[in-house]
C-alpha angles and dihedrals in degrees: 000000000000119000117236123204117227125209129181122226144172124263091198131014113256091221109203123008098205116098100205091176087067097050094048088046087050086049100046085051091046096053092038086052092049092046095057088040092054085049090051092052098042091054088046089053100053086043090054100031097089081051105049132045123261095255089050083059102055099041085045089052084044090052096043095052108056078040094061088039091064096049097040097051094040088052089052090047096056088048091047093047088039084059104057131068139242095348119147130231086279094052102052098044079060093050087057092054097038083059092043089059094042083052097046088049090055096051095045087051100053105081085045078068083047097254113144108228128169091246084053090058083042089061110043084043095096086055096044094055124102116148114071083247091053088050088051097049094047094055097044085052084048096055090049093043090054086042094052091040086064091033095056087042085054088052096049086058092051096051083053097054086043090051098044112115120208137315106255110213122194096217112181125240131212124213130201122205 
């Protein structure tokens, strides 16, 4: 009996192999996310700001926020990887920062609509401050904000990776007459 090779080829190109439905979709959850955090924190703040001191209080806003980045962000990226089809682990871990980057963009283009974000006000602080403390303090914020930016990317990667489905394999099948 003579062996045949099978090979496996597509009918149609894919096109492109970026959904970039899923990672808008990741995007639109992860800034909706963020947005009823930051309310929640915010209504937690004024709540506890008569009980802590007023450096508690900014290190606890700093903290919640790169906290409420990263959930927000992994929770984007599983819905992002859950929304495409057939990726693999590296893929996925992509999608999630794709979407991290979509999300970012989006953020740093807000207060161009005119739109006032905390990231906005971080940006603008260099050029706010004018005491040697508020230039400290500036900077400090700065460092944290840079180490949440790549801390919130890492979680996006990380939703992806969560939210990935399976690998899909083409094994090929012999069969006997």
């Amino acid at each position: 009996m003579a062996q045949t090779t099978v090979q496996a080829e597509d009918l149609v190109s894919v096109g492109s192999r970026i959904s970039w439905g899923a990672i808008f979709a990741g995007s639109v959850l992860a800034l909706a996310m963020y947005l009823l955090l930051s309310i929640l924190g915010g209504a937690v703040g004024l709540t506890l700001r008569d009980r802590v001191t007023e450096d508690n209080l900014k290190t606890s806003v700093i903290a919640w926020t790169i906290v409420i980045a990263c959930v927000s962000l992994f929770t984007g990226g599983v819905v992002t990887s859950c929304f495409t089809v057939g990726e693999n682990k590296i893929e996925a871990v992509i999608y999630g920062i794709l979407m991290w980057a979509l999300t970012f963009a989006i953020v740093v283009a807000l207060p161009a609509a005119g739109v006032h974000t905390g990231y906005g006000n971080l940006l603008r602080m260099p050029d706010i401050a004018t005491t040697p403390s508020e230039t400290a303090l500036a900077t400090r914020v700065s460092w944290y904000a840079f180490g949440g930016a790549w801390i919130s990317m890492l979680a996006a990667a990380l939703g992806g990776l969560v939210g990935a489905g399976p690998t899909f394999r083409v094994i090929p099948v012999r069969h006997t007459l």
